[in-house]
C-alpha positions as CSV (number, residue, x, y, z in Angstrom):
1,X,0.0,0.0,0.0
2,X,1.2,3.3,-0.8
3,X,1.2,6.2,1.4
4,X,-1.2,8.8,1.7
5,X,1.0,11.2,0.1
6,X,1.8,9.1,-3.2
7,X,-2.1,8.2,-3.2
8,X,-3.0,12.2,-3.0
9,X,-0.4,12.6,-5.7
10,X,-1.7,9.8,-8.2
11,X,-5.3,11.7,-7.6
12,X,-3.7,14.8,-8.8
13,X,-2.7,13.3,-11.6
14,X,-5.7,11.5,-13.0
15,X,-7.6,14.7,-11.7
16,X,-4.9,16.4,-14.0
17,X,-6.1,14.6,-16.9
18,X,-9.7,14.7,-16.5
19,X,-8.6,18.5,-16.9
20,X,-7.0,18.0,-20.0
21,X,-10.0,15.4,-21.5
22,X,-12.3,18.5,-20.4
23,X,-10.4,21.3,-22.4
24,X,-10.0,18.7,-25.3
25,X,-13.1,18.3,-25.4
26,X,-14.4,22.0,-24.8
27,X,-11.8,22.8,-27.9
28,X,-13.7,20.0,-29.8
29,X,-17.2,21.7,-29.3
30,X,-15.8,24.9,-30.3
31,X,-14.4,23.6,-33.7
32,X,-17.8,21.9,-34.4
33,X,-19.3,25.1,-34.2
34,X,-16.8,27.0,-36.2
35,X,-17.4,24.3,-39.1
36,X,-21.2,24.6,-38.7
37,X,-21.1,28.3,-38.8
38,X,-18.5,28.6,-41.9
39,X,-21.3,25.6,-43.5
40,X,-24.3,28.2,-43.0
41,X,-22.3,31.3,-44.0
42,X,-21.0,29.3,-47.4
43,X,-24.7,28.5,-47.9
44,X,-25.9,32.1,-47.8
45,X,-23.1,32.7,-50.1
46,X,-24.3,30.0,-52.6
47,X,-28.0,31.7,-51.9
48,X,-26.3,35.1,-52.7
49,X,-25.1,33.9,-55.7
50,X,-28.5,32.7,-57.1
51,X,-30.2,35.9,-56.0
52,X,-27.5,38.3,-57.9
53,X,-27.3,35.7,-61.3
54,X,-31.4,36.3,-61.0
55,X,-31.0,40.1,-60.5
56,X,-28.7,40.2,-63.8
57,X,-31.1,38.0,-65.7
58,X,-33.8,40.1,-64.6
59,X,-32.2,43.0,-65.5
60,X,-31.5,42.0,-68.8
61,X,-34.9,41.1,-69.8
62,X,-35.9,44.6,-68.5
63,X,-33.5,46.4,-71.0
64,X,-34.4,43.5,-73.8
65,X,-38.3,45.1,-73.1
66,X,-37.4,48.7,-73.1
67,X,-35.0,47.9,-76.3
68,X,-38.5,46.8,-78.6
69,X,-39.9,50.3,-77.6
70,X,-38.0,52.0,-80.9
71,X,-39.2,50.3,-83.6
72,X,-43.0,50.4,-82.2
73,X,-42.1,54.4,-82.1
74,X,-41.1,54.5,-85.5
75,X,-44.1,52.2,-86.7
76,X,-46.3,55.2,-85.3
77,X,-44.6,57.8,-87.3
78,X,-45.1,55.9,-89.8
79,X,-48.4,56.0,-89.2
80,X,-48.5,59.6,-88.9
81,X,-47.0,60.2,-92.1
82,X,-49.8,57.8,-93.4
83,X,-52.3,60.1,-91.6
84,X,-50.9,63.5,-93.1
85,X,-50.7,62.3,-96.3
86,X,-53.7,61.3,-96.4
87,X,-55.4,64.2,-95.3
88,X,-53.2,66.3,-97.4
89,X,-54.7,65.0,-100.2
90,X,-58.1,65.7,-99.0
91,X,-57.2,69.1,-97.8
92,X,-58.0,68.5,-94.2
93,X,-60.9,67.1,-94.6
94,X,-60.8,63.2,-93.0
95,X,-62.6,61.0,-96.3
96,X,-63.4,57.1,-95.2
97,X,-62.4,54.6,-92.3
98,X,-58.6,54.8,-93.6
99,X,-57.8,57.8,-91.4
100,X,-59.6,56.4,-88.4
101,X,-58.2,52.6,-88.9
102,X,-54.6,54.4,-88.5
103,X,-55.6,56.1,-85.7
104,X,-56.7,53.1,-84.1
105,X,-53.9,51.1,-84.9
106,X,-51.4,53.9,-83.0
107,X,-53.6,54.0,-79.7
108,X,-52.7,50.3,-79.8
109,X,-49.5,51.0,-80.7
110,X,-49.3,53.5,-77.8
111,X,-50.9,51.2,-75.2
112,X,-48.3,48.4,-76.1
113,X,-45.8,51.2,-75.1
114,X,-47.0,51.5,-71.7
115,X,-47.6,47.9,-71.4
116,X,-43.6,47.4,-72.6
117,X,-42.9,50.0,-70.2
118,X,-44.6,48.4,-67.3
119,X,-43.1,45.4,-67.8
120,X,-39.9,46.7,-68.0
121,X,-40.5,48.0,-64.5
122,X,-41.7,45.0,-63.2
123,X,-38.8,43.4,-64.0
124,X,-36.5,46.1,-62.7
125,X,-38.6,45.7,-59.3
126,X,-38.0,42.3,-58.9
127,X,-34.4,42.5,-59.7
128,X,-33.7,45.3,-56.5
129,X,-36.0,43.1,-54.6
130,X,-32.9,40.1,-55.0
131,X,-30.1,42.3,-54.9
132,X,-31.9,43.8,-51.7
133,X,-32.7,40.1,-50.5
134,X,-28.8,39.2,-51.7
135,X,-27.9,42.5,-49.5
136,X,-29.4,41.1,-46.5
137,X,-27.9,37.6,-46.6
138,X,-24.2,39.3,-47.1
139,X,-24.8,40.5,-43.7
140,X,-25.4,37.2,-42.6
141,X,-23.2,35.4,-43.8
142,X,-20.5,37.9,-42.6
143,X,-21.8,37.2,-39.0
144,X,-21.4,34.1,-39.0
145,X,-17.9,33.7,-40.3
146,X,-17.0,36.2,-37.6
147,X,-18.7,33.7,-35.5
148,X,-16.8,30.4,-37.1
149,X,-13.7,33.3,-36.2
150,X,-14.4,33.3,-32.8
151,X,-15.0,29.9,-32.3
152,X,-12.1,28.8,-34.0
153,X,-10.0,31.4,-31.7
154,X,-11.8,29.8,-28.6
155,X,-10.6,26.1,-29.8
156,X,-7.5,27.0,-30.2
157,X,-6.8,28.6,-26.8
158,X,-8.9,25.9,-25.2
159,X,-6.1,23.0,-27.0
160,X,-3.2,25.2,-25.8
161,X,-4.4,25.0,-22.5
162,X,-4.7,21.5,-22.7
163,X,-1.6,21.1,-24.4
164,X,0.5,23.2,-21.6
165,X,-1.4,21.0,-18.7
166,X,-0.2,18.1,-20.2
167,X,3.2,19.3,-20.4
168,X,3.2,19.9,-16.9
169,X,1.2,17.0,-15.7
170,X,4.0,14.9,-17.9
171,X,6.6,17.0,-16.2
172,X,5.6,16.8,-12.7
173,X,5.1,12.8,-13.1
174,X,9.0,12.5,-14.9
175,X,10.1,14.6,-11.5
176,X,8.4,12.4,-9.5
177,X,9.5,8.7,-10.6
178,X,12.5,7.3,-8.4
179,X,15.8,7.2,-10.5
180,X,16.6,4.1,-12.5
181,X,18.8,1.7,-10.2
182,X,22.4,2.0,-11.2
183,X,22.9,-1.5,-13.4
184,X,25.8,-3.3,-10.5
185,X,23.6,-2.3,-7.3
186,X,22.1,-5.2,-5.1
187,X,18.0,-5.4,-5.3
188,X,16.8,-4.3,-1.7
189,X,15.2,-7.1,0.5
190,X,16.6,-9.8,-1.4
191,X,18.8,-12.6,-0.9
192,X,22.2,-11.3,-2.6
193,X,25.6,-12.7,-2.3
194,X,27.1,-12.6,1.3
């Protein structure tokens, strides 16, 4: 049986290495939750990416829109050149339903204006709406990699101080062991030459 001293000292050191399992493992939650925040921030950041390729798509398909607008235009001056040569030729005075057909056909013209317009609107609402959206995620996603940051700094102080308890826990236990019998000295208690 050992003493009580050698016994107090043996619970030191297994209490010493519960200590260190305890930080290992401490360090080990922290790097899970570094990972799982740099996963969630590289998802917004896939998310981000959609939202912004959508924006540009969006965007183009407005300018496409606004970019039929011209030609409509010019088929209603055409129109109107239709309209004042005809009523040139009749000296202002508007003869038969060719007048009032090219008349009509402009308001329809004009109205498809509008409608291209509005579209083209749309479109350039729903585009902000992602880059806004896309806006909003960047400042998540930068949270939480300041977050995997921190976690990451945690883990790492959490294994040094593991690491520098079991230095000394190592240390103290090499200070402790009796030295190594010198290899010609006589074993103690036994029965060695008289």
């Amino acid at each position: 049986m050992g003493s009580p001293l050698a016994h107090r000292e043996s619970r030191w050191r297994g209490q010493g290495y519960a200590d260190i399992t305890k930080l290992r493992e401490i360090a080990a939650k922290h790097d899970r939750l570094s990972t799982r925040n740099q996963q969630r921030a590289s998802r917004l950041q896939v998310r981000m990416e959609k939202l912004r390729h959508h924006a540009t798509i969006l965007r183009e398909k407005s300018q496409n829109t606004l970019g039929r607008i011209p030609e409509i235009e010019q088929e209603i001056a055409q129109y109107n050149r239709d309209i004042t040569a005809s009523t040139n030729r009749t000296h202002g005075i508007q003869v038969g339903s060719d007048v009032t057909n090219l008349q009509y056909r402009i308001r329809k013209l004009q109205q498809k204006i509008v409608n291209l317009q509005h579209k083209s609107h749309g479109y350039e609402f729903s585009a902000a709406r992602k880059t806004q959206k896309s806006a909003e995620l960047k400042v998540r996603a930068d949270h939480y990699l300041e977050l995997s940051k921190l976690e990451e700094q945690e883990a790492r102080a959490y294994r040094e101080r593991a690491d520098r308890l079991q230095m000394a826990t190592e240390g103290q236990l090499t200070a402790n062991l009796p030295p190594p019998p010198p290899p010609n000295a006589p074993t103690l208690g036994g029965s060695g030459p008289a």
